[in-house]
N, C-alpha and C positions, 0 to 999 in steps of 0.2 A: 147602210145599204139595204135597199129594199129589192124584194123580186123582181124583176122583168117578167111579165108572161106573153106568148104570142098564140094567140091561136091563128087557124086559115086569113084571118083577113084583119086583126085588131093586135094590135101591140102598145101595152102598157108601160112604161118608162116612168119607175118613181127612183131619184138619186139622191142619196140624203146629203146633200151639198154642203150643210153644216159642219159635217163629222170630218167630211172630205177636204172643207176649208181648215179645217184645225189642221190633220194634220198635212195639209201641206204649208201651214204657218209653221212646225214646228219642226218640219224638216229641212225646208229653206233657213231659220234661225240657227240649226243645228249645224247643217252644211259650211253656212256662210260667216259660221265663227271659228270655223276649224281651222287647223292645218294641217297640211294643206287644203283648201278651201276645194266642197264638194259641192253638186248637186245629187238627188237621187236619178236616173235613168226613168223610171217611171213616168215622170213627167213631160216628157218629149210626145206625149201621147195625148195633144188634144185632137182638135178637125184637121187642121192644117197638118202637123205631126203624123199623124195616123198617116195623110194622103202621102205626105214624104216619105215614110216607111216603106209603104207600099210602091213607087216608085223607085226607090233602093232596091228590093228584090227584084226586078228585069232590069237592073245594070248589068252591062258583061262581066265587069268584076265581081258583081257578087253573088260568087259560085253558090251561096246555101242553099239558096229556097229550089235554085234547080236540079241542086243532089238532094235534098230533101223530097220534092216532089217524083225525082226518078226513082227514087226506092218505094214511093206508093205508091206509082202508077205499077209497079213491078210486083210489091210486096202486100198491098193490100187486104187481098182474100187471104192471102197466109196468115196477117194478124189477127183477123175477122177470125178465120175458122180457129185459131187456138187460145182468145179468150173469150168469143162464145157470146158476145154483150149482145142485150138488149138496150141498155142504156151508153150514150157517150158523152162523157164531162170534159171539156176541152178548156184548161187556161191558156189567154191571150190568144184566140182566135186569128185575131185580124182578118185580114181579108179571108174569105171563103174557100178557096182552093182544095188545100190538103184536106178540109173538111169534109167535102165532097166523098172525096176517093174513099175517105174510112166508111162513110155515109151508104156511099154507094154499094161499098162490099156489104155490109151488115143490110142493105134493102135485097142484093143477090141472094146473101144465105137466110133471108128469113127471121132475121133477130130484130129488125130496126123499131124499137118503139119511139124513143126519145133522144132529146139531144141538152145537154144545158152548155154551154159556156159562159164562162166566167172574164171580163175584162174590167178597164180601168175604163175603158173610154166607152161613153154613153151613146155617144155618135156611131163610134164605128161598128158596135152591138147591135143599137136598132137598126142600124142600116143590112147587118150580117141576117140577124130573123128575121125580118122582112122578106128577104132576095130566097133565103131556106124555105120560107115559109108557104113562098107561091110553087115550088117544084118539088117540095116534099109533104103531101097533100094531108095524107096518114100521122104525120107525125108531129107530135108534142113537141113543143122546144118550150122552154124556161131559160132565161137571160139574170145574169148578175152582173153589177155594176162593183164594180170595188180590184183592192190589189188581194194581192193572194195572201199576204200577210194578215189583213182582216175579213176575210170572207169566204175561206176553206169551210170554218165550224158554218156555214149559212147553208152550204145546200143541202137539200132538201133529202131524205131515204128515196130508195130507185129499188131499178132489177138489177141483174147484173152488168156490172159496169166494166169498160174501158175506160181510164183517167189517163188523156194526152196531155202533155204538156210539151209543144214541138218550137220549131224555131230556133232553138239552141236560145229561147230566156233564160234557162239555167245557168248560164254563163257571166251574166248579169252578174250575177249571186255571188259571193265569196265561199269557198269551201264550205264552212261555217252555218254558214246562213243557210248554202244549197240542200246540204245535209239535213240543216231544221228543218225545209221546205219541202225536201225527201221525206222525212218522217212523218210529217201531218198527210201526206200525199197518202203514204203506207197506212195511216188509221182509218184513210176514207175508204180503204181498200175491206171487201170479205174474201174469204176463203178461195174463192175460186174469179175475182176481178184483176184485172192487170192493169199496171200501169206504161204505159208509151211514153218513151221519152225521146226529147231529137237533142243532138252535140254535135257540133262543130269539133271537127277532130286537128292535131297537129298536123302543120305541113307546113313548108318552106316559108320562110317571112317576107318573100319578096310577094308571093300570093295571097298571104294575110294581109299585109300593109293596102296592098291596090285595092282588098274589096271595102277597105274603108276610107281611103282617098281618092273615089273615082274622079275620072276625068270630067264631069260632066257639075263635077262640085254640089249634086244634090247633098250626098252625105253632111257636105258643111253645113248647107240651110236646113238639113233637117236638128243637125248638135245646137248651132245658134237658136232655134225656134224654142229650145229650154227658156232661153231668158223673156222671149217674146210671151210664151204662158205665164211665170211671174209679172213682169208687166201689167196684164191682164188682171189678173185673180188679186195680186196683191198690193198695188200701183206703185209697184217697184218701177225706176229709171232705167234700168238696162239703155244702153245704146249696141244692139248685136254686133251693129260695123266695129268696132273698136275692139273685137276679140276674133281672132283666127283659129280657125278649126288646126286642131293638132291629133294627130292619131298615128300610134307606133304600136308596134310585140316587142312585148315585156317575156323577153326570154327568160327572165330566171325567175317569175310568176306563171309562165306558159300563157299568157292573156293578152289581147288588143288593150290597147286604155285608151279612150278617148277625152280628147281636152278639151278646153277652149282658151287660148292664152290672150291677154293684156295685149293692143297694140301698144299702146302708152299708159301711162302716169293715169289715174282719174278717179272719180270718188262716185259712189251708186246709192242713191237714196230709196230706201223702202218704204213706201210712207206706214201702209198697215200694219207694220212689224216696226214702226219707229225705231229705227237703225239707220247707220249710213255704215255702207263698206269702200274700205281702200284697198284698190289694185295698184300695184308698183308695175312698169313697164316688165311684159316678159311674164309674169306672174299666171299660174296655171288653173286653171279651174275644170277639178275635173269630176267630167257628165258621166261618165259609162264606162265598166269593164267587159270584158267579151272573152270568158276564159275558155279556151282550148286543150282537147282529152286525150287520153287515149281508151283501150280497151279496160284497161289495168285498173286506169282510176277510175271510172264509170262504176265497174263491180265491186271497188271497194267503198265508193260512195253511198252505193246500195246497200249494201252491207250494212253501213252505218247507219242507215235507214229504215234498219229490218225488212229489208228487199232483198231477191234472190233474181241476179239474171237469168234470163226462159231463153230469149233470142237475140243474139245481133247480128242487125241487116244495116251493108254498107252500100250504098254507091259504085258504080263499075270504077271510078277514080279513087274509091278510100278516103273520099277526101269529109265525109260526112258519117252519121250512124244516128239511126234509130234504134232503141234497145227497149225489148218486151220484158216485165217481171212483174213477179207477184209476191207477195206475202213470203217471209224467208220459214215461218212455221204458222 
């Protein structure tokens, strides 16, 4: 992955495609010998993906992005004023929005120099500095292409920073892995920068299940569009008709899982990966987990992280949390 940079009117976009093609040869090879047979979630995030995503977020069912957003249009200046950044490093941006609000507090209090974030999708990046770039006239922004797994060690030294990472992506993440993803978060940290996190919090599973089985069936075309990126990138066969979006809460993981199951019998050839894979009727293929917090495990994930919660700000329904911390010493 190479830098993005944007200034007032020019945006430079080098993606190293190469590095990028490996590994997601070697994560589809990985997935798609397991079992149960996986994809990563990552990869729901080309052009088309990205615009599904963003579509998802103003479904009535899916309450996050609107408890998310109501705790910043609320909480904002209070983040701003107690970690103090001149700098703000955002993974998985996506659309512009929440960006905004932190943007706009740190231009109120006087701190705003720069801005980087970090994503997977090249498209939805230059599209995001572009749109920044014309209403935030003063300000620096630097773009990274890549996942967080290999492009944390890339950015660059700053001033003092705020590292968001909102959305409830951590979710994605298994304990494990979230905790690793904690801890690299905590080394970008100094002494006095914080880290922003957004969760998806517990709550009844008849309200989990609907934001990820909307009426409107986007959710589905966005799961299926996994297989339509392989296609693509890797001249895998996929046929998306032949598999059904499937999405339930995994009470005794605390998590959403999303599938995509077998309508029938059929066999998927990959030519680039010269493989072929067998799906039996019924057979699950699973894209995404989406794991659900509370207060408790939040802070001890931090912990784990050599992170020490400063603040948590919820939503008027409880149904979401952003949590401020810093450095535990």
């Amino acid at each position: 992955m190479r830098l993005m940079v944007a200034t007032k009117t020019k945006v430079d976009v080098t993606d190293a495609k190469p590095e990028a093609l490996a590994a997601l040869r070697e994560d589809v090879r990985r997935g798609l010998t397991s079992r149960p047979r996986f994809l990563p979630p990552k990869y729901f995030y080309d052009r088309k993906g990205t615009r599904l995503f963003e579509a998802i977020t103003h479904l009535p069912e899916y309450y996050l992005a609107r408890a998310e957003m109501a705790i910043l249009r609320e909480r904002a200046d209070e983040i701003v004023a107690e970690a103090g950044p001149t700098d703000l490093i955002e993974l998985g941006p996506g659309a512009s929005g929440k960006t905004r609000l932190i943007l706009d507090a740190m231009e109120r209090a006087g701190t705003l120099e720069a801005f980087l974030p970090l994503d997977i999708s090249s498209d939805a990046l230059e599209r995001m500095v572009l749109d920044l770039s014309r209403d935030y006239k003063s300000l620096r922004i630097q773009g990274l292409v890549g996942d967080f797994a290999r492009t944390l060690d890339r950015i660059p030294p700053g001033g003092r920073r705020l590292v968001a990472f909102m959305g409830s992506t951590l979710g994605n993440l298994d304990r494990q892995d979230a905790v690793s993803l904690m801890r690299r978060i905590s080394r970008l940290l100094k002494a006095n920068d914080l880290f922003l996190l957004g969760t998806d919090l517990v709550k009844p599973t008849a309200v989990l299940e609907a934001a990820y089985n909307d009426a409107a069936g986007i959710t589905a075309r966005f799961n299926r569009n996994i297989l339509t990126v392989i296609n693509r990138k890797l001249g895998a066969a996929f046929r998306p008709g032949l598999f059904d979006h499937h999405a339930f809460f995994n009470a005794d993981m605390s998590r959403i899982e999303m599938h995509l199951r077998a309508r029938r019998a059929h066999t998927v050839r990959i030519a680039d990966l010269e493989m072929s894979v067998d799906f039996e009727a019924g057979e699950l293929l699973h894209t995404e987990n989406s794991y659900k917090y509370t207060r408790e495990i939040i802070t001890s994930m931090l912990r784990e992280a050599g992170l020490k919660l400063r603040r948590w700000l919820v939503d008027e329904g409880n149904v979401f949390a952003l949590s401020l911390s810093g450095k535990a010493s």
